[in-house]
C-alpha positions in Angstrom: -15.9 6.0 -41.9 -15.8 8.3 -44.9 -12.4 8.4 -46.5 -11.1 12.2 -46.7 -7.9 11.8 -49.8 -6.9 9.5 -52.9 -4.4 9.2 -54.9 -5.6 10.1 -58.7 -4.6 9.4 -62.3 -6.5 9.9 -65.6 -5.7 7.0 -67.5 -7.6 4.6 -69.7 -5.7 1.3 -69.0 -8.6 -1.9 -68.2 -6.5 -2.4 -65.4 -4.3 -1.7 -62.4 -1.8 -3.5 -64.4 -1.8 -1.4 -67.2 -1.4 1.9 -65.1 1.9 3.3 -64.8 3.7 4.4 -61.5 4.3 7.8 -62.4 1.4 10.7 -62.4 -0.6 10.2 -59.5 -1.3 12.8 -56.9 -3.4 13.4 -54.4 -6.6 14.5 -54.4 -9.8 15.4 -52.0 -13.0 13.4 -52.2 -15.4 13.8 -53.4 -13.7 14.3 -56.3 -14.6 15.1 -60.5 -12.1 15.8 -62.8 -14.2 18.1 -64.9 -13.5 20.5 -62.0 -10.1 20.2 -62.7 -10.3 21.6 -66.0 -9.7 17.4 -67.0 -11.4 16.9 -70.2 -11.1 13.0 -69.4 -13.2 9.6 -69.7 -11.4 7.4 -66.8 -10.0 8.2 -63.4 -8.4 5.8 -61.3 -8.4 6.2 -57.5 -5.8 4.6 -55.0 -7.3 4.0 -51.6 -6.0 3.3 -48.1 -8.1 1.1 -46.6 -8.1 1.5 -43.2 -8.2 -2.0 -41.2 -11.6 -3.3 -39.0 -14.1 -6.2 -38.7 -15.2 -9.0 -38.7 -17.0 -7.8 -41.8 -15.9 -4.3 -44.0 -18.0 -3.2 -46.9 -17.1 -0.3 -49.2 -19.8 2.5 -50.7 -18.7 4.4 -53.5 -21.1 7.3 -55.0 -19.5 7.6 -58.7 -20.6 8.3 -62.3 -21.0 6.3 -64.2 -19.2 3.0 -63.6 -17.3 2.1 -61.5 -15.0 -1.4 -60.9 -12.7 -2.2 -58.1 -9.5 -4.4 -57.6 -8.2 -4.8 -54.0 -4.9 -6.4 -53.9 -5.1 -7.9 -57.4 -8.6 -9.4 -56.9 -10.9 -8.1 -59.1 -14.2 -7.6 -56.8 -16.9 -6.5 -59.8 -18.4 -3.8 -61.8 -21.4 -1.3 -61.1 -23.7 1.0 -63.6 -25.3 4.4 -62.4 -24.7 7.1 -61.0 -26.7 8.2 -58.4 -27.0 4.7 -56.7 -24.1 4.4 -54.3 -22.1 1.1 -55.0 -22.1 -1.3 -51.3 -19.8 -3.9 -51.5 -18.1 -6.3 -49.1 -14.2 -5.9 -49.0 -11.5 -8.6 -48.5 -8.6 -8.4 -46.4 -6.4 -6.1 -47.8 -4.9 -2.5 -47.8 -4.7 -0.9 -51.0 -8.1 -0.5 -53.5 -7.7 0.4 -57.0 -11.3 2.2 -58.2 -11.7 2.6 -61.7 -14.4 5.3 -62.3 -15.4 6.0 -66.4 -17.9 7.9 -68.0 -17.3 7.8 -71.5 -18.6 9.5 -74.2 -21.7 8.2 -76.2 -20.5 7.4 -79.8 -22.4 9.1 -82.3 -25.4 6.9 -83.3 -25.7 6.4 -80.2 -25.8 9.4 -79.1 -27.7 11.3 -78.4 -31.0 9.3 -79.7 -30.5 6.2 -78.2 -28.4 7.0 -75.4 -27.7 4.1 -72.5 -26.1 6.1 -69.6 -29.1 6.7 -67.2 -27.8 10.0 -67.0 -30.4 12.7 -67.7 -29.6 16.4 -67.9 -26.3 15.2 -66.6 -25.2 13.6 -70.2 -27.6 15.4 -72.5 -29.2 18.8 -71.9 -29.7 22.0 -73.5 -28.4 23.5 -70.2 -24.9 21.9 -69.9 -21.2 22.6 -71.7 -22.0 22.8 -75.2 -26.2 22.5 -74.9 -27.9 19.4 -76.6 -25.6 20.2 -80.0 -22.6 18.5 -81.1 -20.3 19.1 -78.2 -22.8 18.4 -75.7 -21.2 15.6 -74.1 -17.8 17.6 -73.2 -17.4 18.7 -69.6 -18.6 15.4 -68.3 -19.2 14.5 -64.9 -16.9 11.7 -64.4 -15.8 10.8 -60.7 -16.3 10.0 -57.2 -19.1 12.7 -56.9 -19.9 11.3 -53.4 -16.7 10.2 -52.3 -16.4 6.9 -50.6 -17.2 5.1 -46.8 -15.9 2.1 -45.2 -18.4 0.4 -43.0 -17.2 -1.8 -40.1 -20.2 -4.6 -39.3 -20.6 -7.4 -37.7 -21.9 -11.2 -38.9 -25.4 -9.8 -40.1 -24.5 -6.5 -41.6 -27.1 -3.8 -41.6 -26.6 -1.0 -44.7 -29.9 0.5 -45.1 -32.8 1.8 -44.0 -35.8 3.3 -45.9 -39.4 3.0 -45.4 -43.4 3.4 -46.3 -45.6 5.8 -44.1 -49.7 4.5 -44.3 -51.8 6.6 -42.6 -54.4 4.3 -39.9 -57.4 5.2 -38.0 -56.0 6.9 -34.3 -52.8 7.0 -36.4 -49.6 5.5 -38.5 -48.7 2.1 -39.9 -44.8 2.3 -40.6 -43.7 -0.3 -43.2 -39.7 0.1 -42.1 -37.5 -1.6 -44.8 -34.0 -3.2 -43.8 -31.2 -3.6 -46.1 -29.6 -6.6 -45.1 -26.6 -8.3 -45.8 -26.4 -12.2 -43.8 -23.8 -14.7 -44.5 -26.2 -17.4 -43.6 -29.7 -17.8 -41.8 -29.9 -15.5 -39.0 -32.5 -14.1 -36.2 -31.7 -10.7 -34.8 -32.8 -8.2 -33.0 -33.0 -4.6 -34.3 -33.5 -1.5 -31.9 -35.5 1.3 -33.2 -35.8 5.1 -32.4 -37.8 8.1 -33.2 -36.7 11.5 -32.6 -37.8 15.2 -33.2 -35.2 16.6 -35.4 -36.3 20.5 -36.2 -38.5 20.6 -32.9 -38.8 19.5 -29.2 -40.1 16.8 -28.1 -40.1 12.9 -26.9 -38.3 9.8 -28.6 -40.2 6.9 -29.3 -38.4 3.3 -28.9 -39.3 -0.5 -30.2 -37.2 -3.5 -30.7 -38.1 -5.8 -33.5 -36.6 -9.2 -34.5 -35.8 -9.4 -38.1 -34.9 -13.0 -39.4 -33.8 -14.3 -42.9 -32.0 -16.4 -45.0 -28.3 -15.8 -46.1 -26.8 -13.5 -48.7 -28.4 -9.8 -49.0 -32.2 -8.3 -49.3 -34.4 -5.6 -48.0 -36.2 -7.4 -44.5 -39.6 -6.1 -43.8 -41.0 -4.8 -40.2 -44.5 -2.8 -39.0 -44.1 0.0 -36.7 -47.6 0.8 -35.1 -47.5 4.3 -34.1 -50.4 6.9 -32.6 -51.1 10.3 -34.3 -48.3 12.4 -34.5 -47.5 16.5 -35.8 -47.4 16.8 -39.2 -45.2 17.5 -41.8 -46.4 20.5 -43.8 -45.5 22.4 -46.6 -43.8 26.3 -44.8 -46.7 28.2 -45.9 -49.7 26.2 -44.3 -48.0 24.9 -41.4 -44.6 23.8 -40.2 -42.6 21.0 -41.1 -42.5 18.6 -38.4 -39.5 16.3 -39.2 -38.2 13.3 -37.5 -35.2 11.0 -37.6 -35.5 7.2 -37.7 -32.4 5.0 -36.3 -32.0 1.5 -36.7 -29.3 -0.3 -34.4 -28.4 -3.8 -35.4 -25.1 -5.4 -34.1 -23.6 -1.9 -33.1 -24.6 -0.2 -36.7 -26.7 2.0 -37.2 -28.7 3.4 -40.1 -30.9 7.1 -40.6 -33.6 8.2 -42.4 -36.0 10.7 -41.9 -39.5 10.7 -41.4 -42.3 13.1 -41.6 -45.9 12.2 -41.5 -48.0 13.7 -43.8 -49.7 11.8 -47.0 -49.8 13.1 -50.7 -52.7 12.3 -53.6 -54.1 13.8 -56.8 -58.0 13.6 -56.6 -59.9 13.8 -59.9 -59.5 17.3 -61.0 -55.4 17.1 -60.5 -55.0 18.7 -57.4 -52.4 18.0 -54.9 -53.7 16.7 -52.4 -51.3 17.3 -49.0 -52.7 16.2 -45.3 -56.1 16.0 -47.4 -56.3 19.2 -48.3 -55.7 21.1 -51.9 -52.7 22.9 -52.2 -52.0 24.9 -55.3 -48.5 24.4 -56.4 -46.0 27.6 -57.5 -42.8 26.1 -58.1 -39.5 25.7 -60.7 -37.6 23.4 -62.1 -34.1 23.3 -60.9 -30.6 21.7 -61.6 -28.5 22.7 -58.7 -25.3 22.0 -60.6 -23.7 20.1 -63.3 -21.1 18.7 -61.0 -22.3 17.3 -57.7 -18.8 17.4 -56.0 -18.8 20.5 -55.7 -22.0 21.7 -53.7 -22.2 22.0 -50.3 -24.7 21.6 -47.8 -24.5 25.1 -47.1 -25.0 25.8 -50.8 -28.1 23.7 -50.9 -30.1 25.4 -47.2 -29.0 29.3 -49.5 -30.5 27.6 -52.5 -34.0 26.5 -50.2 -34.0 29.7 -48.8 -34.0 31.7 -52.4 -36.5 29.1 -53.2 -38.9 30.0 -50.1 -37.8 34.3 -50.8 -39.6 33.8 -53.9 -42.8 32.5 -52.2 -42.5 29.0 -54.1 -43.7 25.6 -52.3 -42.7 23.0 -55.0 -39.7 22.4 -57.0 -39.3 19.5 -59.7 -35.8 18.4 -60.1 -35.2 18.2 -63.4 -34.5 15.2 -65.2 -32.0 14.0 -63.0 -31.2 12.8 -59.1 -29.2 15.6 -57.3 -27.2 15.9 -54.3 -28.5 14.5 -50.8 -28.4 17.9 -48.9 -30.9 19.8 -51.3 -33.4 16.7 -50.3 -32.3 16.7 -46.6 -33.0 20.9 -46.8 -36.3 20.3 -48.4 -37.6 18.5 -45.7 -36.6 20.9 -43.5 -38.0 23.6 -44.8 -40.8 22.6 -45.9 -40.9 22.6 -49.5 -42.0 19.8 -51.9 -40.2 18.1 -54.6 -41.1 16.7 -57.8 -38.3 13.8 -58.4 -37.6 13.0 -62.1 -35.8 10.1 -62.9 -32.9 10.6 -64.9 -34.0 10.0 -68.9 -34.4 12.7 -71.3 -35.0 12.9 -74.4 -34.1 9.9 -76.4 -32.5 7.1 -74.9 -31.8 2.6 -76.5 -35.0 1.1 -77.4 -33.8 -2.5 -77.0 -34.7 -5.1 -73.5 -31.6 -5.1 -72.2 -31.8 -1.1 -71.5 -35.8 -1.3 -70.4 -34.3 -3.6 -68.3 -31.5 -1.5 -66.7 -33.3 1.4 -66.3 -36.4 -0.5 -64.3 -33.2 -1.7 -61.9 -32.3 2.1 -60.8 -36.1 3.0 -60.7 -36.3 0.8 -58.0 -33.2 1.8 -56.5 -34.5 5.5 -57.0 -37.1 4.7 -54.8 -35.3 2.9 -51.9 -32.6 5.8 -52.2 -34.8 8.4 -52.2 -38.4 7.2 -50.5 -37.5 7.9 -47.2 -37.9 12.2 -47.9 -41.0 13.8 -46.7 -40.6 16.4 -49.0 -40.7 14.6 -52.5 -44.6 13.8 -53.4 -44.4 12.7 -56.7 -42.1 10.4 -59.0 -42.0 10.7 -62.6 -40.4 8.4 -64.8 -39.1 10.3 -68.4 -38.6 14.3 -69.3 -39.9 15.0 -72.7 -39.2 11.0 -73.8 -39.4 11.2 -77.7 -39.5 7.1 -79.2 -39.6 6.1 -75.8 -42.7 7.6 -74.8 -45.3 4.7 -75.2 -42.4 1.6 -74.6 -40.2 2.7 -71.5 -43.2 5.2 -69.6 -46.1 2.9 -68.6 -43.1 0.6 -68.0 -41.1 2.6 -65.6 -44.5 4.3 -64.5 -46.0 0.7 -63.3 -42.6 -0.3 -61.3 -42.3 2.9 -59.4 -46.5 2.3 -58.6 -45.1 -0.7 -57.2 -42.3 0.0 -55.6 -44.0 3.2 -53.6 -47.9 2.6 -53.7 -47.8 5.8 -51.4 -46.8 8.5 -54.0 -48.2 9.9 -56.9 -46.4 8.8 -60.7 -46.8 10.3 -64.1 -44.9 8.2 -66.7 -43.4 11.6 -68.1 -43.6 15.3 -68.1 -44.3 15.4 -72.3 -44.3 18.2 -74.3 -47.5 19.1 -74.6 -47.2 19.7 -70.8 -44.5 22.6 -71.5 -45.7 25.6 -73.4 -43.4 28.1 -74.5 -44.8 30.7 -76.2 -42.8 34.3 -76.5 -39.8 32.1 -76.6 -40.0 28.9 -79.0 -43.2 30.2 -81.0 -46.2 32.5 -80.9 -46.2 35.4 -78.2 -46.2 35.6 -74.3 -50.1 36.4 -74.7 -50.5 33.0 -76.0 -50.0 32.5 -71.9 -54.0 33.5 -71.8 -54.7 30.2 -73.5 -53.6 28.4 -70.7 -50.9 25.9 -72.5 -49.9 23.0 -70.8 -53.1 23.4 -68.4 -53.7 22.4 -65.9 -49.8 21.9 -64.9 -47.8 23.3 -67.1 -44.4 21.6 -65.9 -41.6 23.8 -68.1 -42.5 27.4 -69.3 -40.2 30.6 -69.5 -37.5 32.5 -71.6 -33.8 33.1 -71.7 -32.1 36.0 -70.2 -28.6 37.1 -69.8 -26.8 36.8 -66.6 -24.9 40.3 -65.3 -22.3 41.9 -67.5 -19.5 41.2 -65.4 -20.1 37.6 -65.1 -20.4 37.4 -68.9 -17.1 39.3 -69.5 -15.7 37.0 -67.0 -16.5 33.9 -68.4 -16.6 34.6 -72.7 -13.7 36.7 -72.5 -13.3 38.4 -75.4 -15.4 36.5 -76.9 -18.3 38.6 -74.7 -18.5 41.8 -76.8 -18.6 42.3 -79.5 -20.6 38.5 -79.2 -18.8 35.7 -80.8 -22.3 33.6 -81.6 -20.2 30.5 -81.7 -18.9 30.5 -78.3 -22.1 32.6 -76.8 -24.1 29.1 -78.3 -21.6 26.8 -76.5 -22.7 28.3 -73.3 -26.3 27.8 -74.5 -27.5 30.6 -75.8 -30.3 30.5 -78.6 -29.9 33.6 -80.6 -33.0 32.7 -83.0 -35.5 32.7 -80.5 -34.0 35.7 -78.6 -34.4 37.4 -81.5 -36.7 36.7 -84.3 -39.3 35.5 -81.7 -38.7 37.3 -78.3 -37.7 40.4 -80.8 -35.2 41.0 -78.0 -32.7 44.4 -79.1 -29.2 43.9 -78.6 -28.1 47.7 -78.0 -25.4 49.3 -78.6 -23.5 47.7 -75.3 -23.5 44.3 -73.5 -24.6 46.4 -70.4 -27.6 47.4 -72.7 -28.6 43.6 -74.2 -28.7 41.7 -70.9 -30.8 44.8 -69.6 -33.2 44.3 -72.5 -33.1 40.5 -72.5 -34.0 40.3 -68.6 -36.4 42.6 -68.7 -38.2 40.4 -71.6 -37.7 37.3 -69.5 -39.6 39.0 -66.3 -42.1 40.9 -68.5 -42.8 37.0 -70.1 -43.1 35.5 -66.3 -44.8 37.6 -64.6 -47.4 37.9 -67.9 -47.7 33.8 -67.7 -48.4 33.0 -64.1 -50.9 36.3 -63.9 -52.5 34.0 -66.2 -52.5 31.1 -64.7 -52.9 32.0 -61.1 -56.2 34.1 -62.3 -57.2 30.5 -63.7 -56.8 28.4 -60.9 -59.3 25.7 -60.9 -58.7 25.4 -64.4 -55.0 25.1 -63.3 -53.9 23.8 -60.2 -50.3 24.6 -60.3 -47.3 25.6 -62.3 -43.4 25.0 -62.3 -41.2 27.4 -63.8 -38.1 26.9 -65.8 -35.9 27.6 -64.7 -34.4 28.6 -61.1 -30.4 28.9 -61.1 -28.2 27.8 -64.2 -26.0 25.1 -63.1 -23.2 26.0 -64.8 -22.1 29.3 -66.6 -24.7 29.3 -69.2 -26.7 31.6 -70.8 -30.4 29.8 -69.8 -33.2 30.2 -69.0 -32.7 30.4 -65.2 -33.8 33.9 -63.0 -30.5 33.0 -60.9 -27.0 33.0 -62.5 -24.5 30.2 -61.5 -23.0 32.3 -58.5 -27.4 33.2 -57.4 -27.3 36.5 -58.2 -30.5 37.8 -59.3 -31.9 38.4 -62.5 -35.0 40.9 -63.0 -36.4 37.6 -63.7 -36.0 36.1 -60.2 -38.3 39.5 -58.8 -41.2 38.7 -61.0 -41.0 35.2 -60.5 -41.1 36.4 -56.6 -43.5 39.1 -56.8 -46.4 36.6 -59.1 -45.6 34.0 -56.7 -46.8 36.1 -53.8 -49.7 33.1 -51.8 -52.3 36.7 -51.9 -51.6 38.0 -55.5 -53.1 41.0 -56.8 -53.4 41.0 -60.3 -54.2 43.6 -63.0 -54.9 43.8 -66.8 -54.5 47.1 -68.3 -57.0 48.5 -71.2 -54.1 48.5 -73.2 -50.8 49.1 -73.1 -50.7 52.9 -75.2 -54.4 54.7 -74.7 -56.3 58.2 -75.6 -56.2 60.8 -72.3 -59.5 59.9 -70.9 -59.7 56.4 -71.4 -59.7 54.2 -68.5 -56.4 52.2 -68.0 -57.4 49.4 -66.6 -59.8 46.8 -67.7 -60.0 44.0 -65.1 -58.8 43.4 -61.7 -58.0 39.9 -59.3 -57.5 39.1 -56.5 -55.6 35.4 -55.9 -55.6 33.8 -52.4 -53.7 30.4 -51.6 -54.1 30.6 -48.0 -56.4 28.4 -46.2 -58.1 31.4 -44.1 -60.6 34.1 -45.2 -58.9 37.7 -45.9 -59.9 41.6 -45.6 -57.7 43.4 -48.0 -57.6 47.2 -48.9 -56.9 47.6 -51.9 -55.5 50.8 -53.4 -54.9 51.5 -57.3 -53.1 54.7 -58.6 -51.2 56.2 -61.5 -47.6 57.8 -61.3 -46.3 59.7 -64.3 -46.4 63.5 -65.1 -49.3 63.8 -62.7 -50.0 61.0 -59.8 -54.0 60.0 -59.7 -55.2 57.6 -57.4 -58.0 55.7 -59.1 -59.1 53.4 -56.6 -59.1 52.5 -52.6 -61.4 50.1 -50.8 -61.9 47.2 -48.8 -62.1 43.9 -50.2 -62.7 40.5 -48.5 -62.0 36.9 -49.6 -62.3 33.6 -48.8 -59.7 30.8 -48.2 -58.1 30.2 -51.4 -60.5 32.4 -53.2 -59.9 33.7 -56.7 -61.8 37.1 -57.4 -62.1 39.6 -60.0 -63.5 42.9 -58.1 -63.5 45.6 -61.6 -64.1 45.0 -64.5 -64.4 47.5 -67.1 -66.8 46.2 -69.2 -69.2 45.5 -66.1 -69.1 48.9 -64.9 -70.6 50.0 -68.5 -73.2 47.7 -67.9 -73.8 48.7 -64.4 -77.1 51.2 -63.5 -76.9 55.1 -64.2 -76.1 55.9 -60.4 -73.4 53.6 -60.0 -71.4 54.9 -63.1 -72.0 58.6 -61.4 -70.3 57.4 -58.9 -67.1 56.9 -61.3 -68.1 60.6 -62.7 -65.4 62.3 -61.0 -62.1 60.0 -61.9 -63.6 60.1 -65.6 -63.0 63.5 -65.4 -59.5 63.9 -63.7 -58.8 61.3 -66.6 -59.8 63.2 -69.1 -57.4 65.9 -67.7 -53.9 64.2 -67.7 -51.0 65.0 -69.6 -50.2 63.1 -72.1 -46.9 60.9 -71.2 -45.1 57.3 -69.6 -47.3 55.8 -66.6 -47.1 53.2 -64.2 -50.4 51.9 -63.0 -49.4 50.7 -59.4 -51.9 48.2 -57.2 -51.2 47.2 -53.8 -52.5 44.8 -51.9 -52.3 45.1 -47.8 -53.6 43.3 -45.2 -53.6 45.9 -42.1 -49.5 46.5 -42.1 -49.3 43.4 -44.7 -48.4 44.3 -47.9 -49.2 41.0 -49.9 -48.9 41.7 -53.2 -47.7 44.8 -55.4 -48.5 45.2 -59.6 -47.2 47.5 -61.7 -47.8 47.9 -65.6 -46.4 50.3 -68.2 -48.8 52.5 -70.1 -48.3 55.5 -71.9 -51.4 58.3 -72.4 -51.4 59.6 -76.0 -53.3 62.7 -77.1 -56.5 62.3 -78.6 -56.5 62.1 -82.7 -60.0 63.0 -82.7 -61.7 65.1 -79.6 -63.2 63.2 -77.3 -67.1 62.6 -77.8 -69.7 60.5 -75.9 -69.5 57.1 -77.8 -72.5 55.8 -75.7 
């Protein structure tokens, strides 16, 4: 039974006793002050409990600790915040919750932090970036809200499991949370249901038996081959919904069978079979309370509109419905547990954070959609202590998954943003899964002027860099121009942070082999920051989001102009590719052509490829090479080349598959007069 309204107080009293009866008012759950506009470290919330048996037990989802007094008795104390807090209530009515997340004191923060909080207590994407203020606009509260469970003698409050694949078809390891007040021996009825597709339930009873107090019970589930989960572009997601009944309670999880592994070159391996991974990195929000489950199915869908399979969530453990959406729809997830950067180096942390690891796991193990755990986000000190730590427990805990022990660094390349240029992309940094890459850009004017006030143009740096924005790398390394208007700078800085996108996975996508996948950072700010998302807080577009979109594309065609300002004459392109991620051979027509003062089509013709083939059909310098009658062949275009008009182009390639069109490229070059006339050079 999920309790709808509390009574609320910001107040920092140690104690019901210290709170006084004045101030409280009612308030919805799930509930954080920061919404409120509350710039506050402890909230108190009243509860009605309503009355039931034999046994009641209380789950609370809050951040970041939480204690609880119920009719005087203090009932105990827990630490994280995305680990829901289950404990067993005694009779009485009225609950006193005291939820605090207080700020790090300096020294502590924000090297040595000890709130297992990730971006959600240090990030450059959050109220006041990873600077001084950093830690205002906290998350404090009952981001979850809170439940009352009614059980009997044995009480059953979880469920989870392990999915091992078997010859003819599954071994289920199902996993029982479990609280007993003694030794018991019960029954426990199991179902398994088709839950986005027709079809038959399967039923088993097993007996689970154990000593007193409360632990995760083990069982085997033997079942035959069944449809597969698949990631939306190779198949469809087959999902399921497991139900435990024991005593009258019941428990959920979902279920889809499918298995995940890297083989030796890094691929991901899904159902056994390679799958190239185009994703992002995502933080949904800063304040879990307030997205919907409606919020996260739009969010999927924007993520599946711009042809991505895979998203990491960064550094942090977000709200149940983007998880429960995933697996819906089909898309994978990359789960980071919540540490970045710098966090306490002593036992006592090492040992707190292994603790909600595990829990990470039994929280969180049940989604088809997640395939790989990783234990840190750019750890600095921590790196070679707290990874191979955290890395061996979550091995343990889920020998089924893939774990890195961090996404480092060296694994995040930004060049055109941090250092270097966006060509550096032809490198191939942070090969051969670059995890974090991208640029800044400016949401819409009118959000902006909504948001900074006057403070919006002409810009005050100081409050433009509380809302994140880094004005040295926009520009003294993007070379980003302001303009004369604030319509004018986010048109330029977008337009650098597509032109920087759709430059770096060309790149890599033309490399694949080399690289086998690639996650973007970042997809929607989660908050009203000025970052490096392609979606602004409310998911409006940016110019980024398109090329994000359009290089995502599963067939990509991609082309690499001569260069960017040539002599009338010259050829304007020097190579061409053609990317496939789809598991089925393709015939494609291809069709090149330049628009400007006068429209040329330079190329149309019929191109075939193989299942996940990548294939460069022109090259420039090939053609030089190639025998006298196949350059005559080229004679004509040469010609009508040699007669444009100086000028802007776009050089436009399509991409179609009968009525298809798969994949659309378009690069600016401008045609210059000769300085010199134009001679045979060979």
């Amino acid at each position: 039974m999920r309790l709808e309204r509390a009574l609320f107080l910001a107040h920092g009293a140690l104690d019901p006793g210290g709170l006084p009866p004045e101030g409280w008012r009612e308030v919805a759950l799930p509930h954080q002050w920061a919404l409120e506009g509350l710039e506050a470290e402890v909230g108190w919330y009243r509860l009605s409990l309503p009355p039931g048996g034999p046994r009641r037990f209380l789950r609370a989802w809050g951040d970041y600790f939480q204690e609880a007094w119920l009719e005087g008795r203090y009932l105990g104390r827990h630490e994280g915040y995305f680990l829901p807090w289950t404990l067993e209530l005694p009779p009485g009515e009225v609950l006193y919750l005291r939820v605090s997340a207080p700020k790090e004191p300096p020294g502590q923060w924000p090297r040595f932090k000890r709130q297992i909080k990730g971006v959600l207590g240090q990030h450059d994407c959050r109220p006041g970036g990873s600077g001084p203020r950093g830690q205002e606009r906290g998350t404090g509260g009952l981001w979850g809200g809170v439940e009352v469970l009614f059980r009997e003698g044995v009480a059953l409050l979880g469920l989870t499991h392990r999915l091992h694949p078997r010859p003819g078809g599954w071994r289920l390891l199902l996993r029982f949370l479990v609280d007993a007040p003694g030794p018991f021996r019960e029954a426990v009825r199991l179902r398994l249901r088709p839950e986005n597709f027709p079809g038959e339930a399967l039923e088993k009873t097993l007996t689970l038996e154990g000593e007193g107090g409360r632990a995760w019970r083990e069982g085997v589930w033997d079942l035959p081959e069944m449809p597969l989960w698949e990631v939306w572009e190779r198949g469809f997601p087959h999902l399921f919904r497991l139900e435990a009944e024991l005593l009258g309670a019941n428990a959920t999880a979902p279920l889809g069978f499918r298995t995940v592994a890297l083989d030796g070159e890094g691929w991901l391996l899904l159902n056994g079979r390679r799958l190239f991974l185009r994703g992002t990195n995502h933080i949904p929000t800063q304040w879990l309370a307030g997205y919907t489950e409606a919020q996260a199915q739009r969010d999927v869908a924007l993520l599946k509109e711009a042809h991505l399979n895979a998203v990491r969530i960064h550094a942090h453990v977000t709200h149940p419905a983007f998880y429960q959406a995933c697996d819906r729809e089909g898309v994978l997830i990359w789960q980071d547990f919540p540490l970045q950067w710098g966090y306490a180096p002593d036992e006592a942390f090492a040992q707190e954070a292994l603790r909600q690891a595990r829990g990470m796991v039994d929280l969180l193990g049940a989604h088809p959609s997640l395939y790989l755990w990783c234990a840190q986000n750019e750890p600095t000190h921590n790196r070679h202590a707290l990874g191979p730590l955290l890395g061996a427990a979550l091995r343990a805990q889920d020998p089924t998954r893939p774990v890195k022990e961090a996404s480092d660094f060296r694994e995040h390349p930004y060049p055109g943003w941090y250092w270097g240029h966006y060509r550096d992309f032809l490198a191939l940094p942070g090969s051969p899964l670059p995890s974090e890459f991208g640029a800044q850009a400016l949401p819409r004017a009118e959000l902006l002027r909504r948001v900074l006030g006057e403070a919006a143009w002409p810009p005050q740096w100081e409050v433009w860099a509380y809302h994140n924005f880094q004005p040295h790398e926009t520009f003294r390394v993007a070379g980003v121009r302001m303009g004369e208007s604030l319509e004018a700078f986010v048109e330029n800085s977008q337009a650098y942070q597509a032109r920087l996108l759709e430059f770096a996975i060309h790149a890599y996508r033309r490399a694949k082999g080399r690289v086998v996948g690639y996650f973007q950072f970042l997809f929607a700010e989660p908050w009203e920051g000025i970052t490096w998302a392609v979606l602004d807080v409310e998911r409006v577009p940016k110019k980024g989001f398109f090329a994000l979109k359009e290089a995502s594309s599963p067939v990509l065609l991609s082309l690499i102009p001569y260069r960017e300002a040539v002599e009338v004459g010259s050829a304007p392109l020097q190579e061409a590719w053609l990317v496939s991620d789809l598991e089925r051979p393709l015939t494609l027509w291809v069709y090149l052509r330049l628009e400007g003062p006068e429209n040329l089509d330079l190329f149309h013709d019929e191109v075939g490829l193989a299942p996940g083939e990548v294939r460069r059909f022109f090259s420039l310098g090939e053609l030089w090479e190639s025998p006298l009658e196949v350059q005559a062949r080229w004679q004509p275009l040469q010609e009508a080349l040699r007669r444009l008009p100086p000028g802007a182009y776009r050089l436009v390639g399509e991409a179609w598959e009968e009525e298809r069109l798969w994949s659309r490229h378009v690069l600016e070059l401008t045609y210059l007069e000769p300085l010199l006339p134009l001679e045979a050079a060979w």
